[in-house]
Structure formats: C-alpha cells, structure tokens
N, C-alpha and C positions, 0 to 999 in steps of 0.2 A: 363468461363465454357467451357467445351468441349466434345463436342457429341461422340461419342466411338458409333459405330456400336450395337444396340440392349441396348446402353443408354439411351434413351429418351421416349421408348413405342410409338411416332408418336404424342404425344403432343407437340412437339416442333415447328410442321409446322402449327401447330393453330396459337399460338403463333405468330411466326415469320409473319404469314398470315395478324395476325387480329392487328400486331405490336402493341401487350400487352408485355412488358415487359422485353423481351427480344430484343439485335441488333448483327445480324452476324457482325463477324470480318473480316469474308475471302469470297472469292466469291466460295468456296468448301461449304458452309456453315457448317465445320466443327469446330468452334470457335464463342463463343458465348458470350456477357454480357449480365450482366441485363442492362435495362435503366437505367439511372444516377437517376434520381427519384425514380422509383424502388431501387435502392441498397439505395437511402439514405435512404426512409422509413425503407428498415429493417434493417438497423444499427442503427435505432434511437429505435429500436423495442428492440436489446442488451441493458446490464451495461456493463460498463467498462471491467470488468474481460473478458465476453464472446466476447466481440469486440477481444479484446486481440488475445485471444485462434485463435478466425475465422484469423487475419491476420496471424499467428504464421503458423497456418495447412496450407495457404493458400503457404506463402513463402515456404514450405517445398515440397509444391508438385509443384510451378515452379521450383523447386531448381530440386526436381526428373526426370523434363520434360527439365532441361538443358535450364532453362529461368531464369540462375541466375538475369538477369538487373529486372526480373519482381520480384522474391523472394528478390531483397534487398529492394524494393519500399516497397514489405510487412510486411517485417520486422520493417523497419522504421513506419512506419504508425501504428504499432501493440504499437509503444510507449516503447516497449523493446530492452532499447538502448545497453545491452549484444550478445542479439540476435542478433539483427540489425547489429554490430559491426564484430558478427561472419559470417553471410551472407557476407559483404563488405568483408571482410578478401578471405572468399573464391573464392566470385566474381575476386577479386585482382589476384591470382594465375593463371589464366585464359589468355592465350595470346589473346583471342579477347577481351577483355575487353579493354587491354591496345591499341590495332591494329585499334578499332573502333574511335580513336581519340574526344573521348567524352570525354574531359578532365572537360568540365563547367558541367555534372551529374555527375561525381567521385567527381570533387572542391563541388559538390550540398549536396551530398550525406555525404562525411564528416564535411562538417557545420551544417548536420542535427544532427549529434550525439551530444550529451550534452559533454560541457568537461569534460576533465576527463576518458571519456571511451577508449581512446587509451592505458591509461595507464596499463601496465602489459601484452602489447599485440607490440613485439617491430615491428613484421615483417610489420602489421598494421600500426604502427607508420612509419615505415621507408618509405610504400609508400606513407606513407600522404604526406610526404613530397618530397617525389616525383611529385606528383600530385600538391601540391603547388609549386613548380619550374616546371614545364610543364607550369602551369598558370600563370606565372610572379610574384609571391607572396614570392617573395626570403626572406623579411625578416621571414616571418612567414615558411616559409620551414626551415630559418635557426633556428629559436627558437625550432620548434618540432625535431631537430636531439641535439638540447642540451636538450630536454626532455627526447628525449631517453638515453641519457647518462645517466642520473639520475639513471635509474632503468639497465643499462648495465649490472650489474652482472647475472642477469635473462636469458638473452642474450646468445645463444650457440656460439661454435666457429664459426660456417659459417655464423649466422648471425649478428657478430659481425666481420667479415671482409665485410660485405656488409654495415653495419653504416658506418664502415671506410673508405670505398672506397666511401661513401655516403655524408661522411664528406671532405675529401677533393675534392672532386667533385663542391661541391657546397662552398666553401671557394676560391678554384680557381677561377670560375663563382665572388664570393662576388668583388673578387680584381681587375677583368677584369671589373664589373661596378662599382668600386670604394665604393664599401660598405665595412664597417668594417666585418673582418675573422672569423670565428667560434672559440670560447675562449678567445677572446681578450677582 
C-alpha cells in the first residue's frame, strides 16, 4: 500500500504507532504493508474468485507504478496463468529486467507458469529460452526453441528471424559442449 499525501486521514500513524497491522517499507514512510498475519487473515476472509480479482487489480497497478518485478509476483499468485504469462511478457521487454542479472527469478517465474502457457505466445517462448541458456539449461532451452517451431507459422517476420538467429545460436553453443544440434 502506498500513502499519497491526503490518503490516509492520519490513521496511518496510529497504526504504525500502536504497530497494528500495518509495517513501513521505506524510511520516507511512504510504502506500506499489512502485517503478514494481517494479510493472511483477510485472504483467508476471500473465495477464490475474489482472491483472484485482488491479485489481478493489484498486479495492474504495480504494473502502472513501473514495478513490473512486483506485478508479475501478482500475477502469478492470482493463479491466472494467461495473465501471469502476459505480465512476464511484458516485464521481458524491459531492458532492466534483462540488466538486473536476475536470471534464477525469470528461470523462477517461468517454472511457475503451468505448461502449456508459452504456447501461441512465440516472443515469450523465445525468451524462455533465453533465460534457460543464461541458466545453463541448454537442453531445455533447446527443446522450447523446437517448441517454438511448432507453432512458427504464427510467428512474424521479425520474430522469426530472431528464433532463427536464436536457433543457431544455441546449436553452435550445443556443438562447442558437445551436445547434439537442434533438429537432429
């Protein structure tokens, strides 16, 4: 949560005072959670559907505040692995994402997806598989770039000269550790 000037009515400094509920994030005290017991009670207080919806709203307005790493956590946790899928995608695009060298929460992040959900989403695919060659996961990088071929038709020109250049990339890589080539 996050306090916005004339957001809180001054109930907040009770709170934070009488440490009910709430724990600052930052030493501005402008970033706020609930307590971990606090949040779990009233998640336990939702069904399903409404859990859903809260993580879905929630990803959507880190996503607005330029906290994609926080909106795809929400995403994922919302259980809506489209969603979720679409979040990652986006985050992906994003040169700090890639700069921040966090390659074990991207490898985290797409084991979270159920399989299946890359499929029909190549650009997604293609940097799956990036992210597993970053991680040493050659062969499984090389399996999701013969996944992607599958559905290639789908695939535009530009980003089917980036499978391509993605595919011998990592075929070169296979032969330099002695792993068999992509199509063989």
């Amino acid at each position: 949560m996050h306090y916005r000037q004339g957001g809180f009515c001054g109930g907040h400094s009770f709170l934070e005072q009488a440490n009910l509920f709430i724990v600052p994030l930052d030493d501005d005290r402008m970033w706020y959670r609930y307590h971990h017991l606090f949040a779990d009670y009233l998640r336990s207080q939702l069904d399903t559907a409404a859990q859903t919806g809260a993580y879905l709203r929630a990803a959507a307005w880190y996503e607005s505040e330029g906290l994609l790493e926080q909106a795809v956590s929400c995403a994922l946790a919302s259980g809506d692995a489209g969603a979720a899928a679409d979040y990652l995608g986006r985050a992906l695009t994003r040169d700090v994402t890639w700069s921040s060298g966090n390659m074990s929460l991207l490898s985290a992040w797409l084991d979270a997806l159920p399989s299946g959900t890359l499929e029909g989403r190549p650009k997604l695919c293609l940097d799956a598989s990036r992210i597993l060659y970053l991680m040493g996961r050659f062969d499984q990088a090389e399996a999701r770039i013969r996944r992607l071929k599958i559905f290639w038709p789908a695939c535009r020109t530009c980003q089917r000269s980036k499978v391509t250049a993605a595919a011998r990339y990592t075929a070169d890589r296979s032969q330099q550790c002695g792993a068999v080539p992509i199509g063989t």
